[in-house]
TORLO-424868 format. One record per residue (C-alpha): residue in one letter; y, x, z. Coordinates in steps of 0.5 Angstrom, whole numbers, padded with zeros to 4 digits, always signed. Layout:
<atoms>
aYXZ
...
</atoms>
This chain:
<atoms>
x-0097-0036-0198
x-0104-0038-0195
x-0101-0041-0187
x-0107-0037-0184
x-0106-0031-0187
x-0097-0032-0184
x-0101-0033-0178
x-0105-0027-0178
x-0099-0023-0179
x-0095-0026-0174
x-0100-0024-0169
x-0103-0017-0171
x-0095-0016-0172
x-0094-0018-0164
x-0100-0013-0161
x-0093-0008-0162
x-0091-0012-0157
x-0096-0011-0152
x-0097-0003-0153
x-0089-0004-0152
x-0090-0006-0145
x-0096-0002-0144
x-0093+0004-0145
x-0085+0002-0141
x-0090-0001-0134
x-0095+0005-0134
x-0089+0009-0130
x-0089+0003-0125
x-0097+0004-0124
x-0096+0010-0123
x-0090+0011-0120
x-0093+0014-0112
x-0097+0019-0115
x-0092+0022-0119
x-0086+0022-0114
x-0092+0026-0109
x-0094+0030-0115
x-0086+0032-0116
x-0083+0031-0110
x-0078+0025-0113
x-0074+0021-0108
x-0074+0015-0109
x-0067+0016-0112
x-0069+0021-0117
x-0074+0015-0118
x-0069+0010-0120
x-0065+0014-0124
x-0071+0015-0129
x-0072+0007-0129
x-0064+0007-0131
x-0065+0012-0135
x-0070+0007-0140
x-0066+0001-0140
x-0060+0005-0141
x-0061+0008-0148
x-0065+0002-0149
x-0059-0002-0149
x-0054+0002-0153
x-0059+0004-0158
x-0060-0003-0160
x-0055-0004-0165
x-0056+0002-0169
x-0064+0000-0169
x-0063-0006-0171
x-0058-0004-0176
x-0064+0002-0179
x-0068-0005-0180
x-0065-0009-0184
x-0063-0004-0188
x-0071+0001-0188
x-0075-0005-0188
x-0080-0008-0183
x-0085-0003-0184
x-0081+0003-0184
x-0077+0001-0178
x-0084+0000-0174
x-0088+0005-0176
x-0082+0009-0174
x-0081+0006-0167
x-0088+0005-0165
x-0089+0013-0167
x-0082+0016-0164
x-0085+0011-0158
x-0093+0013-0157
x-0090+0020-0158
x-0086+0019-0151
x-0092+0017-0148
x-0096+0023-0150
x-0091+0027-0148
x-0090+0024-0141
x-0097+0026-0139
x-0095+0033-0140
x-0088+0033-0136
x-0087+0038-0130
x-0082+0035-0126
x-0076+0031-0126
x-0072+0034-0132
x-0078+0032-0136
x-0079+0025-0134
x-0072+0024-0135
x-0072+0026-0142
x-0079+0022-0144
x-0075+0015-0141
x-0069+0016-0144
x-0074+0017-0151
x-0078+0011-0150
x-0073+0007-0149
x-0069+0009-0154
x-0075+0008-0160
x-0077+0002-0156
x-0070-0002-0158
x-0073-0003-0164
x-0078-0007-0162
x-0076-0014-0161
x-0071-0014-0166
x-0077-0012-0171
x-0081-0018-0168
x-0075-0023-0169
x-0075-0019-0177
x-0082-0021-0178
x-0082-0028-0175
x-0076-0029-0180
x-0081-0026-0186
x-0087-0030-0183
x-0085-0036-0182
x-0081-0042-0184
x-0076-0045-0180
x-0078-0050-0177
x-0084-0045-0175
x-0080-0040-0172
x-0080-0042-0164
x-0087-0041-0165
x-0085-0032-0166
x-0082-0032-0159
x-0088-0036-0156
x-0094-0031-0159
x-0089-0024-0158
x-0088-0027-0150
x-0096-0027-0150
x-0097-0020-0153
x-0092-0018-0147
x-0096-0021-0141
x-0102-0018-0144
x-0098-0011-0144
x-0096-0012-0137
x-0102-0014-0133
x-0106-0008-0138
x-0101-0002-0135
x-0104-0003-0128
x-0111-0005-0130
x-0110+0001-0135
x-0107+0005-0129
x-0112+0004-0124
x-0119+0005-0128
x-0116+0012-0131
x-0112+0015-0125
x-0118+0015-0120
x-0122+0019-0124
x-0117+0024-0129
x-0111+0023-0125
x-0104+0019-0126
x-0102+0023-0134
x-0109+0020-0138
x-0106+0013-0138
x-0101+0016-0142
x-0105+0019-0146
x-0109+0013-0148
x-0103+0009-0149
x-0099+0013-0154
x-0106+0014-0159
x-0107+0006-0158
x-0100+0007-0161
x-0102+0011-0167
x-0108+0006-0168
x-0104+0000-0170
x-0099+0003-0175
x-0105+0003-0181
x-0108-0002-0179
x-0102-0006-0179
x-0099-0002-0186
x-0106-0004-0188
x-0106-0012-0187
x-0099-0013-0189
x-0100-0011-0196
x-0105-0016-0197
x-0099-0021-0193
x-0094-0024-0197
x-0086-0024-0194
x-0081-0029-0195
x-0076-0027-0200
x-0070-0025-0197
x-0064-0022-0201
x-0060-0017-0198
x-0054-0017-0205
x-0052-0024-0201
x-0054-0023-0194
x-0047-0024-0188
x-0045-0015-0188
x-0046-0013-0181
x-0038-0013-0181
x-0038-0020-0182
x-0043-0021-0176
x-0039-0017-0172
x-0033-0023-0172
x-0038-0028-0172
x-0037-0032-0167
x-0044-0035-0166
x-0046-0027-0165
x-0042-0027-0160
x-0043-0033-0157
x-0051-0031-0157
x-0050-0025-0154
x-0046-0028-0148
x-0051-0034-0147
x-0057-0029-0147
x-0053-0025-0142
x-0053-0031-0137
x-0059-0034-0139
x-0064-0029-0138
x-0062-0027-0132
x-0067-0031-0129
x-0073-0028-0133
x-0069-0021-0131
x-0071-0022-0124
x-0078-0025-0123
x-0079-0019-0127
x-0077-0015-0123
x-0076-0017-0116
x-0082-0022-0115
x-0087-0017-0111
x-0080-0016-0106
x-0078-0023-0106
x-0086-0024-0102
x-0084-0017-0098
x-0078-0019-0095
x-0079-0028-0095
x-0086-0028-0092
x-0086-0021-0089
x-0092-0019-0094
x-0094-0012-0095
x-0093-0010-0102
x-0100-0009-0103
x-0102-0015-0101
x-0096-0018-0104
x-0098-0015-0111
x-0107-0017-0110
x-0105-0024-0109
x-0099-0026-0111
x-0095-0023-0116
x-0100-0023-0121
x-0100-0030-0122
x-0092-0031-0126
x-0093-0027-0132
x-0099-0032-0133
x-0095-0038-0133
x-0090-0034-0137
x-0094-0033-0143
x-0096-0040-0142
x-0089-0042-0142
x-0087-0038-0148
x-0092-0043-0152
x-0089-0049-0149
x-0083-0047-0151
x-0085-0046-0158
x-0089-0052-0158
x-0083-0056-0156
x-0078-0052-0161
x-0084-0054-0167
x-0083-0061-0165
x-0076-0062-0164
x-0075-0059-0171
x-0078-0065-0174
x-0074-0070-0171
x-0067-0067-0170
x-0062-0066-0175
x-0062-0059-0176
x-0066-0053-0173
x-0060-0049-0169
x-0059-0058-0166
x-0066-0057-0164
x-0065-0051-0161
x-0059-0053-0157
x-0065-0058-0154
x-0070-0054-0153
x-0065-0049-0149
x-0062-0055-0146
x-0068-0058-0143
x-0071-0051-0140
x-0064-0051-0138
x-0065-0056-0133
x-0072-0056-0130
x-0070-0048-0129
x-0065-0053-0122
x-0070-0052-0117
x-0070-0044-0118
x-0066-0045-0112
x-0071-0047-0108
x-0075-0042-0108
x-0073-0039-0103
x-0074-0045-0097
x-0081-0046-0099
x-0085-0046-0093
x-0091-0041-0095
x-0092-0035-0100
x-0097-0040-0105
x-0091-0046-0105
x-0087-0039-0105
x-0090-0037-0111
x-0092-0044-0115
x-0084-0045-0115
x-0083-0037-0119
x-0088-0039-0123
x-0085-0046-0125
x-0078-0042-0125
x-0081-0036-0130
x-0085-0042-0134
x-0079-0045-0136
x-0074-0039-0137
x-0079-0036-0142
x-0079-0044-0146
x-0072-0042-0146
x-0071-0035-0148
x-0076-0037-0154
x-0071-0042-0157
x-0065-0037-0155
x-0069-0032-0159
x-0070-0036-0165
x-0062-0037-0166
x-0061-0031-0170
x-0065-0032-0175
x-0063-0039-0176
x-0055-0036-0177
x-0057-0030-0180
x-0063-0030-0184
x-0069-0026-0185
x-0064-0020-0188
x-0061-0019-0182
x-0066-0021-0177
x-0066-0015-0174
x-0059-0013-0172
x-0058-0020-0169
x-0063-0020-0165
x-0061-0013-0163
x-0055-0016-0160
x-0060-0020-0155
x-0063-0013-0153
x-0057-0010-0152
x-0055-0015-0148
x-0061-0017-0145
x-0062-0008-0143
x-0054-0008-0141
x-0054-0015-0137
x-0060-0011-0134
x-0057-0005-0132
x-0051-0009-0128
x-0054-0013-0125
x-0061-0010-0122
x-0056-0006-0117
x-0052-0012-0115
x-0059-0017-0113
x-0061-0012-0109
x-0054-0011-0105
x-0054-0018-0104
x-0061-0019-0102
x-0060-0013-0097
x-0054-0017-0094
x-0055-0025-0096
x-0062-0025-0097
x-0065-0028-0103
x-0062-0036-0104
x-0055-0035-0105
x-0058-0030-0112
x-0063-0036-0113
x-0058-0041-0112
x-0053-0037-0117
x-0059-0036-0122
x-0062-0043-0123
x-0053-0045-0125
x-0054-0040-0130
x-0058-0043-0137
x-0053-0049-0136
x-0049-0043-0138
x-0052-0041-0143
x-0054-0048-0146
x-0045-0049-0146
x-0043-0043-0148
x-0049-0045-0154
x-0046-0051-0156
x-0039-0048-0156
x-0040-0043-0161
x-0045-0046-0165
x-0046-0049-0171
x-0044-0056-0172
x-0048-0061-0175
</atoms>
């Protein structure tokens, strides 16, 4: 296999991701215009956001499940078609009902997609590659968030807040044959599933567990710099949201895209020079692990901009981490059964999100944001030893 063309797959592979994001931010664009359009609260708002992560969560494990046993190319074109579908369909709801449906749908087919780009990063790649597979998925995401309000913003002055939603979902319906198209022409590893670990045996795998664990407390850092970053400016310095947003809050999912290449260079590198992949790993996870200690800090800096370079410090790293988080399953499970292992982080990761989101904002309402900072940046030491405690020894 030529190493261009394995690349080429891993990219185009990747751009499902940034349609992904597209499709799950546009409602956050968009969201003060439908709440005067329908008259939500922003109750009824809330409950159409939890609607996503939660069937995003507990359909995890059954997508994961329907890939390794349909294949890669079934299990996306299914997923990324069930999904631009729910886009389109948004554009012509009526009210609360309807949104609620097309938010439950969307997050159910869009489970499958970073267990699927975790499934490509195994057939792909080679093993001392794979860090690199998070790296550019952690990109294609950036590009899918910062897309949704541009995307957003362009479309509703002149055709109103449902177009972007129609435009997503045929993008969606785009990449399918184009992607059918490379990967015929790219070939996969070889995997076999006669010898491959049953879903059984995975589920009383106590590195399973251990993984699903750590990614529980570790990416609770990325959890709230995705959510909380324009609230943290508002209620720290007293910014207006608006201003919050157009000066500031753009600025850290750029430094996380980039800290996802960083964490995958680094993984590349200390493949090479430890004794086993999951040992690098551990190190790589280790590392980002004790650079994401000053997280703590950021609420005492003095102005927004300090403010603001310390999430971006704080997010960068949390990415690095996650990417070599991200890989593990691979390394432990193989290719074959990609899918439903790293659908065990995304259900983790959807539930972590579910609980938590509402204790962070009843402890920024009470404490304000440093004790949630303080506890946050603990948080991948955590991980890395929960980590070390379950996995494999060399």
């Amino acid at each position: 296999m030529r190493a261009t063309s394995r690349w080429w797959a891993v990219v185009v592979f990747m751009l499902a991701s940034s349609l992904s994001y597209l499709d799950r931010q546009l409602l956050a664009a968009v969201a003060p215009a439908i709440q005067r359009e329908f008259q939500l609260s922003s109750a009824e708002y809330g409950v159409i956001v939890s609607a996503f992560s939660l069937t995003y969560a507990l359909s995890a494990p059954l997508a994961g499940w329907f890939l390794d046993r349909a294949g890669l190319n079934i299990g996306i074109t299914l997923s990324l078609g069930l999904w631009s579908m729910a886009g389109i369909a948004t554009a012509f709801t009526s009210g609360f009902p309807g949104l609620l449906a097309c938010r439950a749908w969307l997050g159910f087919s869009e489970s499958a997609n970073i267990p699927a780009t975790g499934k490509a990063n195994g057939l792909y790649l080679r093993p001392g590659e794979r860090t690199m597979g998070p790296a550019i998925n952690q990109v294609a995401i950036s590009v899918g968030m910062v897309g949704a309000p541009v995307l957003a913003s362009k479309m509703m002055a002149v055709w109103g807040w449902r177009s972007p939603f129609l435009v997503a979902g045929v993008l969606g319906f785009l990449w399918i044959p184009l992607w059918l198209a490379l990967s015929r022409r790219i070939p996969q590893n070889a995997v076999n599933l006669a010898t491959a670990m049953s879903v059984r045996a995975m589920t009383f795998d106590r590195r399973l567990w251990g993984l699903v664990a750590a990614n529980i407390v570790g990416m609770l850092i990325y959890s709230l710099w995705m959510n909380w970053t324009t609230v943290f400016l508002v209620k720290t310095h007293g910014l207006s949201a608006t201003d919050a947003n157009l000066r500031l809050a753009w600025i850290p999912p750029v430094f996380a895209a980039a800290g996802g290449l960083a964490g995958g260079s680094i993984g590349l590198r200390l493949a090479r020079q430890a004794k086993s992949l999951t040992a690098a790993r551990l190190r790589g996870v280790l590392l980002a692990a004790c650079l994401l200690l000053p997280t703590a800090l950021a609420p005492v800096a003095p102005t927004p901009a300090l403010a603001t370079a310390a999430i971006c410090w704080s997010f960068f790293w949390a990415v690095a981490m996650s990417v070599n988080i991200y890989t593990l399953p691979i390394d432990y499970f193989g290719a074959e059964r990609a899918g439903f292992a790293i659908a065990a982080l995304t259900f983790a990761y959807g539930l972590m999100q579910t609980v938590t989101s509402p204790a962070i904002g009843r402890a920024v309402d009470v404490y304000g944001f440093g004790p949630v900072c303080a506890f946050a940046a603990l948080t991948p030491l955590m991980a890395w030893a929960i980590l070390r405690v379950t996995g494999e020894r060399h």
